[in-house]
SETILUM-463856 format. One record per residue: residue number from 1; x, y, z of N, C-alpha, C in turn. Coordinates in steps of 0.02 Angstrom, whole numbers, plus 50000, padded with zeros to 5 digits. Layout:
NUM,X,Y,Z,X,Y,Z,X,Y,Z
...
This chain:
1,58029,56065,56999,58001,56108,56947,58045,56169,56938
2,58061,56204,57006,58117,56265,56987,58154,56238,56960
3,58198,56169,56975,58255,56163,56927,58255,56174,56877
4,58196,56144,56854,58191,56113,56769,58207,56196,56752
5,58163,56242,56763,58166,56308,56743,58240,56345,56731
6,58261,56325,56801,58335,56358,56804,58387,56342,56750
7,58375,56262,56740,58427,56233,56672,58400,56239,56618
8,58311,56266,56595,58313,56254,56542,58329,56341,56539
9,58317,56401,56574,58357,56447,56572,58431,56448,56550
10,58451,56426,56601,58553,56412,56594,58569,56378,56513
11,58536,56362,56476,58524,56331,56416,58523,56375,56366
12,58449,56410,56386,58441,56456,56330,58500,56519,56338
13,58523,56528,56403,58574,56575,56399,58651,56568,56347
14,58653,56502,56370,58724,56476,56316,58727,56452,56267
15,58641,56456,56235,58639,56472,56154,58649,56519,56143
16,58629,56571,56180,58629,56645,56141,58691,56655,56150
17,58732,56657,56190,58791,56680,56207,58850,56640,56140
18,58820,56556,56128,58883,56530,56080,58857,56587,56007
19,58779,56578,55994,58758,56599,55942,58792,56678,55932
20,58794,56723,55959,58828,56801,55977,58884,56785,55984
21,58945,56739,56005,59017,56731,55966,59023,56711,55889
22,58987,56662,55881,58972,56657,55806,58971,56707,55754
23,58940,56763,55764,58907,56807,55713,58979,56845,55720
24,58996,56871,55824,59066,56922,55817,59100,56894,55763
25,59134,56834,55790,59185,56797,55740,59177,56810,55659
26,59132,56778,55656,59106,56798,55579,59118,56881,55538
27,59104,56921,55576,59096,56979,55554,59168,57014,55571
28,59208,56969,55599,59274,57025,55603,59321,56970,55539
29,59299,56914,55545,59327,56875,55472,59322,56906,55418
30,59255,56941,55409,59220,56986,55343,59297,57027,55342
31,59279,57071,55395,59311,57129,55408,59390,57124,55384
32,59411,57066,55405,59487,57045,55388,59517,57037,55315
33,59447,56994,55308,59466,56987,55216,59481,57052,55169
34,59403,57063,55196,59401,57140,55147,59460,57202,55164
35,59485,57185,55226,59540,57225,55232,59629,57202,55174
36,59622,57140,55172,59684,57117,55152,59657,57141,55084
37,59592,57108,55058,59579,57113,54988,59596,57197,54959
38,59594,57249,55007,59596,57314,54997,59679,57307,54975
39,59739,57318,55029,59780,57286,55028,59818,57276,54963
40,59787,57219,54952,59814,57166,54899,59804,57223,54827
41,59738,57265,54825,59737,57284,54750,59770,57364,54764
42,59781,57409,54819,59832,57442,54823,59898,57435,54814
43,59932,57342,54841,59974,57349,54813,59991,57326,54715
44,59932,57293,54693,59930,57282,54623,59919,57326,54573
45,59904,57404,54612,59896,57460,54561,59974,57499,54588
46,59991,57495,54626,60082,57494,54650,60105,57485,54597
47,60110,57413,54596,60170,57365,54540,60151,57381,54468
48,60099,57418,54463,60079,57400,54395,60095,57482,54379
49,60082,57542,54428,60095,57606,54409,60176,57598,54385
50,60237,57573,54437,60288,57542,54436,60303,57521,54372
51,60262,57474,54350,60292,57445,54294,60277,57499,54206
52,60237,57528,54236,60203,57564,54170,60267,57611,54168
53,60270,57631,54237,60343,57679,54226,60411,57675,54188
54,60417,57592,54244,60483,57569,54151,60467,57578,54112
55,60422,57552,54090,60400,57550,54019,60402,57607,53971
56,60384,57639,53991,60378,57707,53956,60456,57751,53959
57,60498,57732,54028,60551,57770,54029,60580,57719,53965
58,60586,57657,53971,60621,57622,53892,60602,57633,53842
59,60537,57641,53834,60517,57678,53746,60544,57740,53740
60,60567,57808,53775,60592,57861,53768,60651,57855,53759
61,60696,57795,53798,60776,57787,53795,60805,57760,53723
62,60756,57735,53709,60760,57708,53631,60746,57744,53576
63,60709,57789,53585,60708,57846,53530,60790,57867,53512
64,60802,57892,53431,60881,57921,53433,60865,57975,53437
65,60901,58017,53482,60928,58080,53510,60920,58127,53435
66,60882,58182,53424,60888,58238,53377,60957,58252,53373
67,60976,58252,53314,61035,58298,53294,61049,58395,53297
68,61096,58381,53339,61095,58463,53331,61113,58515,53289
69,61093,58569,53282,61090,58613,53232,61156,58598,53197
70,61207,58622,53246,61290,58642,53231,61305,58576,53220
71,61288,58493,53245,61304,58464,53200,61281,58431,53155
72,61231,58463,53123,61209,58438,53049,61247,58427,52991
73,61240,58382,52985,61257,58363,52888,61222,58402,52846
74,61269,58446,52828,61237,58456,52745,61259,58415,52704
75,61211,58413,52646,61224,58398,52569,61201,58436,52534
76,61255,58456,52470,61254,58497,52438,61279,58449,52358
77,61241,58498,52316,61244,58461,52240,61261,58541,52210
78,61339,58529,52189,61373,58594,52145,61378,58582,52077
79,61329,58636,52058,61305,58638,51973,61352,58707,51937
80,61401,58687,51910,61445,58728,51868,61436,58729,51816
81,61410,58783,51789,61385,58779,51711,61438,58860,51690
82,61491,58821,51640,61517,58869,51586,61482,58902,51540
83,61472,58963,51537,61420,59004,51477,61478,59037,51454
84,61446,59064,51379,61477,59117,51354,61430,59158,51305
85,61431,59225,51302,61386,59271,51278,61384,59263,51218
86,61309,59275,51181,61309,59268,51118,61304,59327,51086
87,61304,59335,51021,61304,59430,50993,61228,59397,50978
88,61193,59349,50977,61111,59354,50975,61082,59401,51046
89,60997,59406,51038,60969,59451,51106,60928,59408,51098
90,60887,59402,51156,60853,59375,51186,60778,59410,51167
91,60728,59397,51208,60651,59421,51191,60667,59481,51219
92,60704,59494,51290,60693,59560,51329,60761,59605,51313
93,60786,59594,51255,60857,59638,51235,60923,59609,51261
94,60922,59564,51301,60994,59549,51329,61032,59496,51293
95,61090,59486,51310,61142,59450,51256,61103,59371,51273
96,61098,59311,51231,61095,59256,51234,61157,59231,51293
97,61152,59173,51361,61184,59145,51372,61181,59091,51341
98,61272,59046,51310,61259,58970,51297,61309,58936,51369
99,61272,58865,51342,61320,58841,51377,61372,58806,51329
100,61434,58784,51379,61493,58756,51338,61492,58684,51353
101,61490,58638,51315,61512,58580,51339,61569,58559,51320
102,61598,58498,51343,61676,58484,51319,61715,58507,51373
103,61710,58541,51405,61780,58579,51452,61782,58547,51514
104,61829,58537,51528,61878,58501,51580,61875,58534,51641
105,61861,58518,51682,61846,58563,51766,61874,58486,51823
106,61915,58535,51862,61935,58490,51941,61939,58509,52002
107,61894,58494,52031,61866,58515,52095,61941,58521,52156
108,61961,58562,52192,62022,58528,52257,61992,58546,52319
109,62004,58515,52356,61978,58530,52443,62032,58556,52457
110,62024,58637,52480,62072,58665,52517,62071,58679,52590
111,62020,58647,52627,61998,58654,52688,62045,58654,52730
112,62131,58643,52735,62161,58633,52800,62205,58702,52769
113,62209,58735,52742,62232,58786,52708,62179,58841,52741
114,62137,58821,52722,62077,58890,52762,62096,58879,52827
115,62101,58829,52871,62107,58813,52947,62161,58839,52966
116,62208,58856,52912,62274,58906,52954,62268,58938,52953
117,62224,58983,52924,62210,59066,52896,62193,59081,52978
118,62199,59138,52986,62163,59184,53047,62129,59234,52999
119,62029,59206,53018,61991,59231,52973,61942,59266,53015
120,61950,59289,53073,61923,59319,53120,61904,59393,53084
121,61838,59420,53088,61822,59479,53069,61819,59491,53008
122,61841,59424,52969,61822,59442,52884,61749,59425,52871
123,61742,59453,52813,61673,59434,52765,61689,59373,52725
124,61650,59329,52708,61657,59273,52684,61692,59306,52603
125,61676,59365,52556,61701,59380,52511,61777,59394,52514
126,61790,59425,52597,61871,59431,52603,61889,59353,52611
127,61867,59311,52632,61915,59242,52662,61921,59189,52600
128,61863,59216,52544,61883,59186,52476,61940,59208,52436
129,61938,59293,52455,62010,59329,52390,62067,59301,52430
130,62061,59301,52468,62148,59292,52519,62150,59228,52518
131,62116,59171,52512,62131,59100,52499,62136,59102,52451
132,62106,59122,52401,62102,59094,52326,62194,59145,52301
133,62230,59186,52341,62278,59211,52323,62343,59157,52354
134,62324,59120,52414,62364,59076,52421,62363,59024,52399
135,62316,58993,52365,62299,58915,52318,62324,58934,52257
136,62327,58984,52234,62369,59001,52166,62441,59009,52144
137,62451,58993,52219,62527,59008,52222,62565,58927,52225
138,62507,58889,52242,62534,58821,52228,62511,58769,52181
139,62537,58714,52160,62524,58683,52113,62480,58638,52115
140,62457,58590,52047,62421,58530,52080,62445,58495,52123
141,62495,58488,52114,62531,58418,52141,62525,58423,52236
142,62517,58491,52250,62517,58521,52332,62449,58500,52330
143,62390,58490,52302,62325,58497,52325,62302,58422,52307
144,62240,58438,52364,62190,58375,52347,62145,58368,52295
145,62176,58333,52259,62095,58329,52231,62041,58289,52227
146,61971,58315,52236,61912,58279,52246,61884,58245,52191
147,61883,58285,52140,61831,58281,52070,61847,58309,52004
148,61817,58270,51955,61852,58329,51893,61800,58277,51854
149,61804,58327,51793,61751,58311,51738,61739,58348,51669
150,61708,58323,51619,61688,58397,51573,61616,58393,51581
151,61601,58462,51565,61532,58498,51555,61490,58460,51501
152,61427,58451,51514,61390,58401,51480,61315,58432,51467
153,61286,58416,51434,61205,58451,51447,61156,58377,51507
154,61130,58425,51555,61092,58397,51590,61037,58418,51595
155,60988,58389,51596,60919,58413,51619,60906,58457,51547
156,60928,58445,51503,60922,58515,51427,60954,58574,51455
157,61005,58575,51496,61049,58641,51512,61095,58582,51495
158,61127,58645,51432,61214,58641,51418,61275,58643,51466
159,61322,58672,51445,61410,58661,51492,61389,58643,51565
160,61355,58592,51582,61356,58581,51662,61424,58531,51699
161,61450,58538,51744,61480,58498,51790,61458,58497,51854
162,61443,58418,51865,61408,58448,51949,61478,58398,51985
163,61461,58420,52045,61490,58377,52092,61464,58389,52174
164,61452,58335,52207,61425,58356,52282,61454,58330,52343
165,61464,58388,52410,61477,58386,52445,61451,58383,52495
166,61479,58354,52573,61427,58359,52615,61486,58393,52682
167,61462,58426,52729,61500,58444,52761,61442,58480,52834
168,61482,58506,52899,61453,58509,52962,61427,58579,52943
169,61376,58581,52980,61340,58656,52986,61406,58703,53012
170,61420,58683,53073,61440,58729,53100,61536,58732,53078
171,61530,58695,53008,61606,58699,52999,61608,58718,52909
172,61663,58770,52889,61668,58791,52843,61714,58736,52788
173,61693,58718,52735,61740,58684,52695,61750,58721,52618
174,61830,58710,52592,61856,58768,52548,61851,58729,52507
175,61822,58743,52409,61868,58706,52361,61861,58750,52312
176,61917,58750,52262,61952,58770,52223,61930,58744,52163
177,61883,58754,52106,61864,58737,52056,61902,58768,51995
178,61957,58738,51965,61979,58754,51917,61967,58741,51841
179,61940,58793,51805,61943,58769,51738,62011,58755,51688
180,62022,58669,51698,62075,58647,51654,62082,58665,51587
181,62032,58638,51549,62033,58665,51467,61995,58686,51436
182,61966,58701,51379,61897,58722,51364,61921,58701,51285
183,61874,58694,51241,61851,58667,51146,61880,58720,51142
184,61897,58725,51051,61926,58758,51029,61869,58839,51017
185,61961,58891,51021,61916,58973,51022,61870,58999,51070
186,61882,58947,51141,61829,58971,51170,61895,58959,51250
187,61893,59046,51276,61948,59038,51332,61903,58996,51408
188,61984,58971,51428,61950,58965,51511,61923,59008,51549
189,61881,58975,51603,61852,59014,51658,61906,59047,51715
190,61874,59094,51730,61937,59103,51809,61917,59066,51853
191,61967,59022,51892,61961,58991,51939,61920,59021,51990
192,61887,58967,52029,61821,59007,52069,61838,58962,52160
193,61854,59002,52196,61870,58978,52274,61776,58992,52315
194,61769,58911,52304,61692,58916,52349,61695,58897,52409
195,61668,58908,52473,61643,58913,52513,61589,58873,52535
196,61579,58819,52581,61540,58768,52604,61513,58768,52656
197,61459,58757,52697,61399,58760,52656,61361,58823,52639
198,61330,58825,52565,61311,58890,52547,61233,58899,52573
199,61218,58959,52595,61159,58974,52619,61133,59032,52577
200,61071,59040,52583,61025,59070,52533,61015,59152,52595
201,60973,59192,52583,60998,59282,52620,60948,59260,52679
202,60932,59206,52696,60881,59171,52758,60932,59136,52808
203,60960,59134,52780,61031,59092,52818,61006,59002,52823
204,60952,58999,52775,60934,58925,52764,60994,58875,52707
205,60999,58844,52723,61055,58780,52662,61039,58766,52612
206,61056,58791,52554,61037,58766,52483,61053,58710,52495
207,61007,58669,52445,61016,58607,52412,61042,58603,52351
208,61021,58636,52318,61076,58639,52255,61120,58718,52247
209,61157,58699,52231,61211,58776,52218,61233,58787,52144
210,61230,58851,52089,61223,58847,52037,61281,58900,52021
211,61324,58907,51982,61407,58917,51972,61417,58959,51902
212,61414,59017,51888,61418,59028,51826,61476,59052,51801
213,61550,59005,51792,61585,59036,51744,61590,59061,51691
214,61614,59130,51681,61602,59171,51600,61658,59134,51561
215,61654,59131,51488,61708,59120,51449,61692,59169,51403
216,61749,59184,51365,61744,59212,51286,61769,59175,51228
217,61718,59171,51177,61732,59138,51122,61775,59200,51065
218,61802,59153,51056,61857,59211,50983,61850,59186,50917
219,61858,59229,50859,61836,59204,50817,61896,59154,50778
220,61893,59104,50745,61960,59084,50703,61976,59122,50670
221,62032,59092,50684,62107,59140,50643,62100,59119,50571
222,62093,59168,50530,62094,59139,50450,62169,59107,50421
223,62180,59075,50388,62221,59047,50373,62254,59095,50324
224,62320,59092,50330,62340,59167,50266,62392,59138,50227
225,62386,59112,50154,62399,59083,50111,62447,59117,50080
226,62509,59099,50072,62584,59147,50025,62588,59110,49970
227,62580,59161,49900,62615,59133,49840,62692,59139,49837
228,62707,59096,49831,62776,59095,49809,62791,59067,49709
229,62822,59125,49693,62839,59138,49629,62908,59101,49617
230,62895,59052,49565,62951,59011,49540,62974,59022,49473
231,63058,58991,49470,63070,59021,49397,63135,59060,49411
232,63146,59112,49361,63221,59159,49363,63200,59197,49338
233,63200,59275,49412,63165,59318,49382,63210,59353,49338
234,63175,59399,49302,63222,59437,49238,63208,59531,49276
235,63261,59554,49224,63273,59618,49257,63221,59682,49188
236,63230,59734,49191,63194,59770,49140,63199,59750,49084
237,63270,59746,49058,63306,59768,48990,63300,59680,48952
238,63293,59637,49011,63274,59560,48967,63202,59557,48969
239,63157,59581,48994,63085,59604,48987,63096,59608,48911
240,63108,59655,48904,63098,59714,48840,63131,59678,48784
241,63190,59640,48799,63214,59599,48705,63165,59547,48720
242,63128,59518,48770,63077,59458,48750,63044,59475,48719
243,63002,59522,48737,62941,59556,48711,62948,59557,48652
244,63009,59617,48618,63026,59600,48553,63046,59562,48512
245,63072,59505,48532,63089,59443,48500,63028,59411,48503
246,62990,59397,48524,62938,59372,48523,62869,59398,48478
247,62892,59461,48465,62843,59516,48434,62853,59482,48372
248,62934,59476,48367,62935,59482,48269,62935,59418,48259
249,62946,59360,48299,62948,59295,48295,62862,59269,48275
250,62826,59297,48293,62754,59302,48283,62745,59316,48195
251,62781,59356,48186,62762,59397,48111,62792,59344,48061
């Protein structure tokens, strides 16, 4: 009878004992998973912070780079309109401007001519007289030329010539607009040495630039008509026997 007791004891002991490895086991398996599973999505928010990073550094690398101030492109549209004063007035008393059309204008790039100058400490009004005194001293045939044209009405404005340039902010370009010919009775303009790119008293870049050469109109020359007297002229004294021969030849 003790036996039976003792083994069915020794029995119930090494259920409980397999049953209590069971559960350890079990619960450090839990423990394992949920550790890797931790793991696993630390390193999947890793790769993915990682990857968001390229990503975004390549959408910025691909943007094009802003242009800088100094090297901007201008464009510029040069509107030369020839006027000349009228002896009409206007609503507020002042002389009528017209414009001229017909007249002949040719643009030259003198830009490597300015680039020899030493223009240090001038005003842009000095670096025009002192170029425009050395471009006069040479011919077409020395210069470039860009453009040429006659004056036309555009937009319902008369004598216009445009022509447009584009050039660097931070770089000056010269041209030499000469008026070639002009319609009859009506003189040329003085040649005009401009300056590129033109800015407004903001130091902002026009877009359009507007040019007003003066002319003077003259009036025509009247035409002055000579009689010339034909025949053999006579002296007093054959005057005087015509007269009388003719007197009594009558009678």
């Amino acid at each position: 009878m003790r036996n039976r007791k003792w083994l069915f004891v020794c029995a119930a002991a090494l259920f409980s004992f397999t049953a209590y490895t069971q559960l350890t086991f079990a619960d450090r398996q839990e423990s394992t998973d949920s550790t890797e599973q931790t793991i696993q999505t630390s390193d999947s928010s890793t790769i993915q912070s990682s990857d968001e990073t390229v990503d975004s550094s390549t959408v910025d690398s691909s943007e094009e780079p802003k242009i800088a101030e100094d090297d901007q492109i201008v464009k510029q549209t040069i509107h030369v309109q020839k006027i000349i004063s009228s002896e009409q007035l206007d609503n507020q008393g002042h002389e009528k401007q017209e414009g001229v059309n017909g007249a002949k204008f040719s643009v030259y790039d003198v830009s490597d001519i300015l680039q020899k100058m030493d223009v240090k400490d001038l005003t842009t009004d000095q670096i025009e007289s002192q170029l425009k005194d050395r471009v006069k001293k040479l011919s077409s045939d020395q210069l470039k030329l860009v453009s040429n044209g006659e004056t036309k009405t555009i937009d319902q404005q008369t004598g216009v010539f445009e022509f447009s340039v584009e050039v660097q902010a931070n770089q000056k370009q010269a041209y030499y607009i000469v008026n070639e010919s002009s319609p009859e009775n009506i003189s040329n303009s003085e040649d005009i040495l401009l300056l590129t790119p033109v800015s407004d008293k903001n130091g902002e870049f026009l877009k359009d630039v507007w040019i007003y050469p003066k002319s003077e109109a003259s009036q025509p020359k009247e035409e002055v008509k000579k009689i010339v007297s034909t025949g053999v002229k006579k002296n007093f004294f054959e005057n005087c026997w015509y007269f009388v021969t003719h007197l009594f030849s009558r009678d």
